[in-house]
C-alpha positions as CSV (number, residue, x, y, z in Angstrom):
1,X,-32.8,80.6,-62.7
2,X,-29.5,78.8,-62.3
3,X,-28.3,77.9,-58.4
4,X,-26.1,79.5,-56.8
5,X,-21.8,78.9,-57.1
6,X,-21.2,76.5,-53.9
7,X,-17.4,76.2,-53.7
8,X,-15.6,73.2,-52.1
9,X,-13.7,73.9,-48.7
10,X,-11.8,72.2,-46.1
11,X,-13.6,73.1,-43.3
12,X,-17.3,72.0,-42.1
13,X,-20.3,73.4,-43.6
14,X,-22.2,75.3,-41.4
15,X,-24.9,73.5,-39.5
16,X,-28.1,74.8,-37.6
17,X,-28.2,74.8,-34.1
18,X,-28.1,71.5,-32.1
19,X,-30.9,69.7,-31.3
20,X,-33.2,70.3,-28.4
21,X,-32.4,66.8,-26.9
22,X,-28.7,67.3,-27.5
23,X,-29.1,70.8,-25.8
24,X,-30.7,69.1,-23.2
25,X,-28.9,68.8,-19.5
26,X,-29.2,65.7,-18.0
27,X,-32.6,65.0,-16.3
28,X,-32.8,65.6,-12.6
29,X,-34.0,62.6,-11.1
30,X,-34.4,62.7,-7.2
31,X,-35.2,66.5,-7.4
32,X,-37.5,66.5,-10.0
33,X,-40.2,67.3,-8.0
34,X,-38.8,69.6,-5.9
35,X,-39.1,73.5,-5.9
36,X,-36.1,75.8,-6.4
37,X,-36.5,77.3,-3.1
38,X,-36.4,73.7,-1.5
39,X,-33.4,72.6,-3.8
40,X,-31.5,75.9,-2.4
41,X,-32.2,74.8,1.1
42,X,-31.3,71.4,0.6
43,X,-27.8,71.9,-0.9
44,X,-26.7,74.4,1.9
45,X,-28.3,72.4,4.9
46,X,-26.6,69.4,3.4
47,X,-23.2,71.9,4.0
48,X,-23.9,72.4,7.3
49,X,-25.0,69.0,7.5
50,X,-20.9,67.8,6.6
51,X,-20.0,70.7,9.1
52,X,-21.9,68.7,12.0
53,X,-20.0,65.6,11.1
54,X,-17.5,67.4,13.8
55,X,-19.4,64.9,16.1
56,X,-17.9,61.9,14.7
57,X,-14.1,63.8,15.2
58,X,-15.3,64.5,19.0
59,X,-16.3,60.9,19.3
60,X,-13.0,59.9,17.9
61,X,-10.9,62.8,20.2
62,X,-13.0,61.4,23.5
63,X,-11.3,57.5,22.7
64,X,-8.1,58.7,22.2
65,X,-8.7,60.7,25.6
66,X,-9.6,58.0,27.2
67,X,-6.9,55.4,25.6
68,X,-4.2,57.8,26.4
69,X,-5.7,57.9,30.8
70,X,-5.7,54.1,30.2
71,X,-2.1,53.9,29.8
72,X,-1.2,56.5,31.8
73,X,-3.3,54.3,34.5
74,X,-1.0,51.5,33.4
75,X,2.0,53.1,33.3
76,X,1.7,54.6,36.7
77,X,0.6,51.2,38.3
78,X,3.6,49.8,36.8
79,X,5.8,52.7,38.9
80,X,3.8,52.0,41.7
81,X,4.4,48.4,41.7
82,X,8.1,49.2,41.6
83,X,8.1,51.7,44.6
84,X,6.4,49.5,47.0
85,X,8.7,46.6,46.1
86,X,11.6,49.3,47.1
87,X,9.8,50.5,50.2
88,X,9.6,49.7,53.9
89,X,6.5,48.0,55.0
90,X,6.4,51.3,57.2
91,X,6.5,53.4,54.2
92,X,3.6,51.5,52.1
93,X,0.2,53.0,53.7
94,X,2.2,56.5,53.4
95,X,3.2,56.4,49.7
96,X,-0.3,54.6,48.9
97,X,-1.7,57.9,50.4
98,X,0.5,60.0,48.3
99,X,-0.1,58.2,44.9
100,X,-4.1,58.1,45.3
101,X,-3.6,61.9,46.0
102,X,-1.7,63.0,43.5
103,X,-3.5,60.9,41.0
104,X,-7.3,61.4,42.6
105,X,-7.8,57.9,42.3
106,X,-8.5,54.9,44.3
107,X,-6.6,51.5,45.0
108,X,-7.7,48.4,46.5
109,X,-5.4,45.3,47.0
110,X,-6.9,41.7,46.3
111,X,-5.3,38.3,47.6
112,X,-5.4,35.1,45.9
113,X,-8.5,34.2,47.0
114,X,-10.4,36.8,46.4
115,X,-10.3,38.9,49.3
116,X,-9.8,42.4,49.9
117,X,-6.7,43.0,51.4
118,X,-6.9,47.1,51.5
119,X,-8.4,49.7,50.1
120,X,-7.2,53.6,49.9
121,X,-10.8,55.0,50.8
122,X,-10.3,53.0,53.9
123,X,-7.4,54.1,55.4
124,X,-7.5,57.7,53.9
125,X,-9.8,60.4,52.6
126,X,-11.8,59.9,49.4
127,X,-9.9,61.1,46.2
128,X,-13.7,61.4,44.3
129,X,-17.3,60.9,44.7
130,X,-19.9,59.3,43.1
131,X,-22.5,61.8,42.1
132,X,-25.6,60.7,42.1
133,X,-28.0,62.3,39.7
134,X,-31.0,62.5,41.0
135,X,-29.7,64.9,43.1
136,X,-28.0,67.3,40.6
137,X,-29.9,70.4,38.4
138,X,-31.9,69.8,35.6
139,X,-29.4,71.4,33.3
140,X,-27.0,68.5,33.9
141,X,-29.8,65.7,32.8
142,X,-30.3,68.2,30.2
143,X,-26.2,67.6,29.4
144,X,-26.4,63.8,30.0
145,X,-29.4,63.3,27.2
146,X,-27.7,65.7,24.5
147,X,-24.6,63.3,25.4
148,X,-26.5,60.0,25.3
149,X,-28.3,61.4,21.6
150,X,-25.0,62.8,20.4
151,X,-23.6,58.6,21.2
152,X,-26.7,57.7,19.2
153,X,-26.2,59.7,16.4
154,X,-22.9,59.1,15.7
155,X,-22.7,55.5,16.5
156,X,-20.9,55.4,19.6
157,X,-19.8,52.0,21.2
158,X,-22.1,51.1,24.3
159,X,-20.1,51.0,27.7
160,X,-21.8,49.3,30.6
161,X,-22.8,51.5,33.5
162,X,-20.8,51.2,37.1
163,X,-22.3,49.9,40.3
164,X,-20.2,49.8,43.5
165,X,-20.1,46.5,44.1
166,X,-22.0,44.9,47.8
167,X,-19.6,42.6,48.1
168,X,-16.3,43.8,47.4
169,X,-14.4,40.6,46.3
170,X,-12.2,40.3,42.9
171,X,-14.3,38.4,40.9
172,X,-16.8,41.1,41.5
173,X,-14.2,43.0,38.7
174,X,-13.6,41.2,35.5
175,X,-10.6,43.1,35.0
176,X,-8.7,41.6,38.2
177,X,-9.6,37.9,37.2
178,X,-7.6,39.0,33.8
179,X,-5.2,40.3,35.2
180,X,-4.8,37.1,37.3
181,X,-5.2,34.8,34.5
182,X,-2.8,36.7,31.6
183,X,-0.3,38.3,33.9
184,X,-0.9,41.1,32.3
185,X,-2.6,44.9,32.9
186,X,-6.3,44.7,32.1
187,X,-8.5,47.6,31.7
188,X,-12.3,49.0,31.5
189,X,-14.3,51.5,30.7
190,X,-17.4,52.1,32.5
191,X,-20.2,54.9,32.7
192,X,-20.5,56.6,36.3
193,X,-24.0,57.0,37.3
194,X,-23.5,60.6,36.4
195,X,-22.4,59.6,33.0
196,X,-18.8,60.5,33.5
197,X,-16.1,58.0,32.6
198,X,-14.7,55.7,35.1
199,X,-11.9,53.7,34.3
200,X,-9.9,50.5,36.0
201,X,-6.9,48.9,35.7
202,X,-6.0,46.1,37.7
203,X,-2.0,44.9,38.1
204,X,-0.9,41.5,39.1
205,X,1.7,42.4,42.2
206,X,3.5,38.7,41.9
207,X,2.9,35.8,41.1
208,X,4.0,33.9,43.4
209,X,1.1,35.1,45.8
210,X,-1.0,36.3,42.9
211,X,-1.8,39.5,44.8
212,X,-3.6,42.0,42.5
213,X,-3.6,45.9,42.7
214,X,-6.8,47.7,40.9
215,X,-7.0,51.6,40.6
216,X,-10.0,52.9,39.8
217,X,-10.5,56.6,38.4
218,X,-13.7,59.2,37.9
219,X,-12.1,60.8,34.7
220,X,-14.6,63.7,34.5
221,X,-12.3,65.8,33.2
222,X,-12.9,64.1,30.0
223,X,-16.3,64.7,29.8
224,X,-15.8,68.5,30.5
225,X,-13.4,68.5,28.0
226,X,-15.9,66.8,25.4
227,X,-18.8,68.6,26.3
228,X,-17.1,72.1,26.0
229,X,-16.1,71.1,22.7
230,X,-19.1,70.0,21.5
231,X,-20.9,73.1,22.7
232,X,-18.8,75.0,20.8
233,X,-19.2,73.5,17.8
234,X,-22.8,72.9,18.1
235,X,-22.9,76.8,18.5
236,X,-20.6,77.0,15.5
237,X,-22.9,74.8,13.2
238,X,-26.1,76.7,14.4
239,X,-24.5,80.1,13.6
240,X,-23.7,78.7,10.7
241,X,-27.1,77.4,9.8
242,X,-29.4,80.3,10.8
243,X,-26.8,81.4,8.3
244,X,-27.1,79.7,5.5
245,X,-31.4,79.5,6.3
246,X,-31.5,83.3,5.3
247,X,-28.8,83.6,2.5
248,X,-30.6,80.8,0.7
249,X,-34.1,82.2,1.6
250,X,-32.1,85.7,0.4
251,X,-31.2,83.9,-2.4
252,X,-34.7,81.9,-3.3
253,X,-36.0,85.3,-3.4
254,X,-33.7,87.4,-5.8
255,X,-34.4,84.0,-8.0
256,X,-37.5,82.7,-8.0
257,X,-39.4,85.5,-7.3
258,X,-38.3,86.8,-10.9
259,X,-38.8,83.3,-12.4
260,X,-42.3,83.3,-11.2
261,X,-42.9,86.7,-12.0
262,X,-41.6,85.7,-15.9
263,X,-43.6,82.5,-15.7
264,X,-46.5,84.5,-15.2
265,X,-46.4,86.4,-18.0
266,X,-45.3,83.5,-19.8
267,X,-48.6,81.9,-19.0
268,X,-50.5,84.9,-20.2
269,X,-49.1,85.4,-23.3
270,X,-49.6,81.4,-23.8
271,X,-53.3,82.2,-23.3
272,X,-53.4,84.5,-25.5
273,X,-53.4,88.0,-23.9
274,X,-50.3,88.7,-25.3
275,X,-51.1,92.7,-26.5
276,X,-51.8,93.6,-22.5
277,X,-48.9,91.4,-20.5
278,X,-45.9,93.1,-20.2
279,X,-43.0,90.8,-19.6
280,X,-40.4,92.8,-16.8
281,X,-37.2,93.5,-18.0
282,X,-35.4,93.6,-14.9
283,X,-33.0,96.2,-16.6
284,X,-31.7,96.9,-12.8
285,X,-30.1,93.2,-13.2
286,X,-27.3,92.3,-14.6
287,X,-26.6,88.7,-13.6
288,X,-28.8,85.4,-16.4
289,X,-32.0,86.3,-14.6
290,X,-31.9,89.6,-15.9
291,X,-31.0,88.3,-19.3
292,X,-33.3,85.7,-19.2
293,X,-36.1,88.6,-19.0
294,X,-34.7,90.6,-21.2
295,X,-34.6,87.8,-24.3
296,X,-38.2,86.5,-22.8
297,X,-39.3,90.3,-23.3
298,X,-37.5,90.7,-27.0
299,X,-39.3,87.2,-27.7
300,X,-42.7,88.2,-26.8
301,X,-42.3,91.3,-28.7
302,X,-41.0,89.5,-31.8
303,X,-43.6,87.3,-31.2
304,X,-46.1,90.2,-31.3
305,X,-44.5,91.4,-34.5
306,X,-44.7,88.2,-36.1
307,X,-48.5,88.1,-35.4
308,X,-49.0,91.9,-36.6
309,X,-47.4,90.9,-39.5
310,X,-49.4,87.9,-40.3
311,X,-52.6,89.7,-39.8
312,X,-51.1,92.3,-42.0
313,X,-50.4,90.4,-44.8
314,X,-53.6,87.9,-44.8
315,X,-55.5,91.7,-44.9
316,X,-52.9,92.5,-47.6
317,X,-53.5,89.4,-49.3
318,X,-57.5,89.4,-49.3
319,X,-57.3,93.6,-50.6
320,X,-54.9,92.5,-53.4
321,X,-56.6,89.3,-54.2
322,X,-60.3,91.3,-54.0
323,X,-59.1,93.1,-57.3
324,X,-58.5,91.1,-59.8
325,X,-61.0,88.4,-58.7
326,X,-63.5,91.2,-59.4
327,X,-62.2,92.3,-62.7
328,X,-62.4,88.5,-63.4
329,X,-65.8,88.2,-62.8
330,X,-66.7,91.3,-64.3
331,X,-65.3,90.3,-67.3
332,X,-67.4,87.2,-67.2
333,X,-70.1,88.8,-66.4
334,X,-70.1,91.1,-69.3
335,X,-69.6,88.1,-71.5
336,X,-72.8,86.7,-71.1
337,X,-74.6,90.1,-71.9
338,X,-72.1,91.7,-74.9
339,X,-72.8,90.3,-78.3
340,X,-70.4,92.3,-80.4
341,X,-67.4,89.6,-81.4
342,X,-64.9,92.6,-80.3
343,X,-65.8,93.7,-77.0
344,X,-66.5,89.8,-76.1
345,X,-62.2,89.6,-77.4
346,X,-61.5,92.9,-75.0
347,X,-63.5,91.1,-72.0
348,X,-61.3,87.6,-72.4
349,X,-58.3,89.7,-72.7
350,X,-59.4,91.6,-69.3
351,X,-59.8,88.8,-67.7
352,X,-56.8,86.3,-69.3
353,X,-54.7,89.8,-67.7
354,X,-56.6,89.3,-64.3
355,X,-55.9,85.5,-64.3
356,X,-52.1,85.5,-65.3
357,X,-51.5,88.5,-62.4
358,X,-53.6,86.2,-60.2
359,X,-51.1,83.0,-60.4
360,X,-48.4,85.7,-60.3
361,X,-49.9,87.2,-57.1
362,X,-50.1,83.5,-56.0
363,X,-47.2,82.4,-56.4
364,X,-45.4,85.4,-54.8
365,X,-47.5,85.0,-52.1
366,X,-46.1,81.7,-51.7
367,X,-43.0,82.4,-51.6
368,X,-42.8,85.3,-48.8
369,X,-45.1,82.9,-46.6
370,X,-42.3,80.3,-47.4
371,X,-39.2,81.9,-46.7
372,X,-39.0,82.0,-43.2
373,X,-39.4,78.8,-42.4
374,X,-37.6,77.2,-44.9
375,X,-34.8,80.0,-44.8
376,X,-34.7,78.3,-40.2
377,X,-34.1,74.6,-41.9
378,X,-31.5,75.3,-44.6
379,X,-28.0,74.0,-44.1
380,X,-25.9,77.2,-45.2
381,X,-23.1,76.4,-47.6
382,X,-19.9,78.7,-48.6
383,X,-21.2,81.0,-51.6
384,X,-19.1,82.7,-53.9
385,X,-21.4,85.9,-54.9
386,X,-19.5,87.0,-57.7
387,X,-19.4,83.9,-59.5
388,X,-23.2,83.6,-58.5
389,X,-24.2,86.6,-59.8
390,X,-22.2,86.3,-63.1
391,X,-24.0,83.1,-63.9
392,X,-27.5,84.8,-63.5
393,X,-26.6,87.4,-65.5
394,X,-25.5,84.9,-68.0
395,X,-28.6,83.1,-67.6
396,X,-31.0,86.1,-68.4
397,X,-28.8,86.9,-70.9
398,X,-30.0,83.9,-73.1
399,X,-33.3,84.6,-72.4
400,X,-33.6,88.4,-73.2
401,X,-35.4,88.8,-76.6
402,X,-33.1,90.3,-78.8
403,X,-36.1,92.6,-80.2
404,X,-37.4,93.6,-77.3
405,X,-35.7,96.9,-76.3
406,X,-34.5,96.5,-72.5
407,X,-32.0,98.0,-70.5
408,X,-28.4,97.0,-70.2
409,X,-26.7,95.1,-67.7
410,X,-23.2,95.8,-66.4
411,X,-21.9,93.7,-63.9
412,X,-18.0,94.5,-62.0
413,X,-16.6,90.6,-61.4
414,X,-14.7,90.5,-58.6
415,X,-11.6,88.2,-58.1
416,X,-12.7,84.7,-57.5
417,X,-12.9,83.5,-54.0
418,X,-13.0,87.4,-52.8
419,X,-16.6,87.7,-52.3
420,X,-17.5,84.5,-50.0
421,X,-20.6,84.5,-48.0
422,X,-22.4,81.4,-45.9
423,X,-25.9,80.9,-47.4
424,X,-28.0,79.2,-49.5
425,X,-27.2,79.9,-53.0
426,X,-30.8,79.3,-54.5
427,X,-32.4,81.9,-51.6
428,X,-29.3,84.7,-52.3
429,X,-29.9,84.3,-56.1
430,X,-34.2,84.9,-56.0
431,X,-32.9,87.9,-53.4
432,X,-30.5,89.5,-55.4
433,X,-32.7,88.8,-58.8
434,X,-35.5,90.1,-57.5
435,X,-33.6,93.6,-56.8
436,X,-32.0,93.3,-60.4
437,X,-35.7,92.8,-61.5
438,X,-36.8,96.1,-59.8
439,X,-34.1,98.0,-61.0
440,X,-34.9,97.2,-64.4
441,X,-38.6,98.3,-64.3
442,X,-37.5,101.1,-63.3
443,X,-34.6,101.7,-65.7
444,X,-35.4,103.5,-69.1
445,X,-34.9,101.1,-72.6
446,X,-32.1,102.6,-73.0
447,X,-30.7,102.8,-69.6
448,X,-27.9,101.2,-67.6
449,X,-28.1,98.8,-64.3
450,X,-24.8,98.6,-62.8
451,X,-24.2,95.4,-60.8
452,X,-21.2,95.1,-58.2
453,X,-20.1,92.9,-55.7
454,X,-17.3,93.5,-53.3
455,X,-15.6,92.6,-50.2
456,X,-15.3,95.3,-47.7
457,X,-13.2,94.4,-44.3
458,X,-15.8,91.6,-42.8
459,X,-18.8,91.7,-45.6
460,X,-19.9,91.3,-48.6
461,X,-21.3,94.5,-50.1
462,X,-23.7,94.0,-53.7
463,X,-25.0,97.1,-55.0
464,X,-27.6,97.1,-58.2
465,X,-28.1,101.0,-59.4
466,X,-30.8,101.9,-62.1
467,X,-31.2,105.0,-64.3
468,X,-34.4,105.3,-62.8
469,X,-36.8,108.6,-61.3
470,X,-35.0,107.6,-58.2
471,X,-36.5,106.8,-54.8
472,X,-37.6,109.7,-52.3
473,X,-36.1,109.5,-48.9
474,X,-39.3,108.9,-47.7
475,X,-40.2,106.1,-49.4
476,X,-36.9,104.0,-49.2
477,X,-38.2,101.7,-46.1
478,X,-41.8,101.6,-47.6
479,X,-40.4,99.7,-50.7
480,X,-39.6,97.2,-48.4
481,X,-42.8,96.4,-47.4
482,X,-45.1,93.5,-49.0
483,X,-47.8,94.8,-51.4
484,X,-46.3,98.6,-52.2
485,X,-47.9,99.2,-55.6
486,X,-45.3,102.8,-56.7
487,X,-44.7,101.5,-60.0
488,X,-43.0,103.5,-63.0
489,X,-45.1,105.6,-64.9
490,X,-46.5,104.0,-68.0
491,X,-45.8,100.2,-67.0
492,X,-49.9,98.4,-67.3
493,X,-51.3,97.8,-63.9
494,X,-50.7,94.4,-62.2
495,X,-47.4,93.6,-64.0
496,X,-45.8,93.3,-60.2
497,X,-47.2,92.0,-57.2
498,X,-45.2,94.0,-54.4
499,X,-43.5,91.3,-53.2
500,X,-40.1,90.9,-54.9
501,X,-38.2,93.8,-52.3
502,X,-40.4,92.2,-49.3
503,X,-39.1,88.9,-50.5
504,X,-35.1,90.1,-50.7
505,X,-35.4,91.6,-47.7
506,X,-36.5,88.5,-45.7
507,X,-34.2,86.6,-47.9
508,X,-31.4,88.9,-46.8
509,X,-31.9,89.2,-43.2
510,X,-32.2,85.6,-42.7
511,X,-28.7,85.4,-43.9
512,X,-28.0,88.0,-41.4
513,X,-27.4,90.8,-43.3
514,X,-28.8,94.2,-44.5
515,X,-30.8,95.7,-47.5
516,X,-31.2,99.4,-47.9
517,X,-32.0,102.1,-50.8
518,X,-30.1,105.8,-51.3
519,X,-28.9,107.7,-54.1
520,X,-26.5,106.3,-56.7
521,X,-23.1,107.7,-55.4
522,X,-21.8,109.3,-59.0
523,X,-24.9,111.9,-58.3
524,X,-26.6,110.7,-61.5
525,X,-30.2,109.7,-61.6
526,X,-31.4,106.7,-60.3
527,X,-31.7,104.7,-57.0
528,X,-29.4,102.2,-55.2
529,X,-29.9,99.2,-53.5
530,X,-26.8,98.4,-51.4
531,X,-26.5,94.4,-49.9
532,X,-25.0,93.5,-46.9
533,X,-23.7,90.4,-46.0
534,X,-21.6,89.0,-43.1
535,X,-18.3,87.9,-45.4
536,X,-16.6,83.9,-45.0
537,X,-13.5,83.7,-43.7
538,X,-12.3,80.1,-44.5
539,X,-12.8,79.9,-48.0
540,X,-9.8,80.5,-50.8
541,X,-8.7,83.6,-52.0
542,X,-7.8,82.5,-56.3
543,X,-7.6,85.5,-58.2
């Protein structure tokens, strides 16, 4: 048998799939171990997680709070400085009053030395008080240790705690002795004892007698401010996830409940109980869990077939082997007890007949056990069919004995390049033989076997019609099944093994294509066997 016509082309052969490894996504690594629920959980916690960085930005917004009091604190010591240098001495203790109200604040005047000159408290109401915790609610330690964790959490510079000095001199404040030594406005931050901010800034007056003013400030304000905003975005990010909790335990569940559930039956049909699982569909989804269960289900039930059919065919294989290994020994048998010269001849004719359909039976089994798998590692190549099947024809041509009488072949050549398929040419050829070959056993001496291949829209159509009894409705998918033994009348027993249809048809479909019988379509007698095939679009088009 001559191989197939592969014509040259511009474009890439065809190749299998890819590889496994080349399939393969990138390993995980640090969630390897971890389950899909878990891995759900993680990734929208880890959300929520960069919505509670908020924290840091309230961090950030209570510094710029409490830079921006700072110099207002400066700036307003500055306009103080300039009043009282305007004033009256009568009019000092009066617009001191005025300022520490209107600002809530408290000023105390320092000499050169040290002392305390004045002090606003002294000489007029308090503008704020010192709260001492021990004496508040629980709910505001409960505030002060979410603020202190909050600090810790985000990294929060540490600020030193205030005590009212015992002895009230200016190098009890560090920012008065700066201010003394620089000239300049020096400030400080300090906690309250009720963790709200108190801040100082101390002014030098002159310089000449190195007076210093210092105005202190309970800024809780600031701390309400924080706190409320906090609050509200610690209610925002646990809305958010309690949220997230049950749309990814929601989403765990529409997921890996169905994986398990396919796993499962993965498992059992891995064990071998593959007849009584029944893998779920999910028809009701339509999203790649539901297809995954679908193609899991289609595989186990190919997979199903594909055992069905093997048992089939070893129990085919053993009834169609049982025959002529009996004849065989029958034969030998009967040569041991026969004397006469020509019955011993008829016996070693018997049983050369049993022997030659044995290696035929042998052979052809063979070949249908080899065809799938070596049909799932062939590189498919562009095919012309016409051109294949006029060299076959050829082919047998020269090895038809002239004497013999045989039917005639008629073959209609399409244009060259018309009839392309992907394949492999040596498969198509044994496929499309093998059909020639039954529709010549079939076909009188003096009958006719047509032979046409042509190119229908997207495929390839070869049709092979006999003169033949013709093939009951009935029968037309049975031929197509290994070991069916309806044979012509008068052709001697064993001559064909059943296998050459089965054979063209697996041949066939592994190209992707179709094989069926009908009627010839000129109403005369006689089957025929159509070919489908899924027709190349990249090759030449030559007439």
């Amino acid at each position: 048998m001559v191989r197939g016509i592969v014509l040259p082309t511009t474009v890439d052969t065809l190749k299998p799939d890819a590889s496994i490894a080349e399939q393969e996504e990138s390993p995980l690594v640090w969630s390897a171990r971890w389950s899909l629920t878990t891995r759900i959980l993680a990734v929208n916690i880890l959300a929520v997680a960069l919505l509670a960085g908020g924290f840091y930005y309230l961090d950030t917004y209570r510094s710029r709070l409490v830079d921006t009091r700072i110099e207002v604190m400066t700036d307003q010591l500055a306009l103080l400085d300039s009043a009282l240098e305007a004033a009256r001495p009568d009019q000092r203790d009066r617009l001191i009053a005025e300022f520490t109200a209107a600002t809530e604040s408290r000023l105390r005047f320092y000499a050169a030395d040290g002392r305390l000159l004045s002090d606003s408290f002294a000489t007029g109401p308090a503008t704020y008080t010192l709260r001492d915790p021990n004496l508040q609610a629980w709910q505001r330690d409960a505030a002060r240790a979410m603020d202190r964790g909050i600090d810790w959490i985000v990294g929060a510079p540490s600020y030193p705690d205030f005590r009212e000095p015992a002895i009230d001199r200016a190098a009890a404040w560090p920012e008065v002795i700066e201010a003394q030594q620089r000239g300049k406005v020096a400030a400080r931050f300090r906690y309250a004892p009720e963790r709200t901010p108190l801040l100082s800034a101390a002014a030098l007056l002159d310089l000449d007698t190195q007076q210093v003013m210092l105005m202190t400030l309970n800024a809780r304000d600031i701390t309400r401010t924080v706190r409320a905003e906090r609050f509200r975005l610690a209610v925002v990010v646990a809305m958010v996830l309690i949220t997230s909790i049950l749309l990814s335990l929601f989403l765990a569940r529409t997921i890996v409940q169905p994986l398990r559930r396919l796993a499962r039956a993965a498992v059992r049909v891995r064990l071998g109980r593959a007849r009584e699982v029944v893998v779920p569909r999910l028809p009701s989804r339509r999203d790649e869990i539901g297809t995954l269960a679908r193609a899991l289900s289609d595989m186990t039930q190919a997979l199903r077939q594909r055992i069905d059919a093997g048992e089939h065919f070893a129990a085919d294989v053993t009834h169609e082997l049982k025959n002529p290994i009996a004849s065989v020994r029958s034969a030998i048998e009967g040569l041991g007890r026969v004397g006469n010269h020509e019955q011993r001849a008829q016996l070693l004719a018997i049983a050369d007949e049993d022997v030659r359909r044995l290696d035929r039976l042998v052979n052809d089994i063979s070949e249908a056990s080899r065809v799938d798998a070596q049909l799932s590692r062939t590189l498919f190549e562009p095919i012309d069919v016409g051109m294949m099947i006029e060299s076959m024809l050829a082919a047998r041509q020269a090895r038809i004995d002239a004497d013999m009488p045989h039917p005639r072949l008629a073959f209609a050549r399409p244009r060259k390049g018309t009839t392309l398929v992907m394949g492999d040419g040596h498969r198509l050829e044994r496929a499309i033989d093998n059909v020639i070959d039954n529709a010549i056993s079939f076909s009188p001496a003096a009958g006719l076997v047509c032979i046409a291949a042509t190119r229908l829209g997207d495929e390839v159509h070869v049709r092979v019609d006999d003169d033949g009894p013709g093939i009951e409705p009935a029968q037309r998918e049975a031929i197509f099944r290994r070991f069916h033994s309806e044979r012509p009348p008068g052709e001697a027993f064993g001559r064909h093994s059943g296998l050459g249809l089965a054979i063209a048809r697996t041949i066939i479909e592994g190209h992707n294509g179709t094989i069926s019988a009908k009627d010839r379509d000129d109403g005369r007698s006689g089957a025929s066997l159509l070919i489908t095939l899924p027709a190349h679009e990249n090759g030449t088009t030559d007439s």
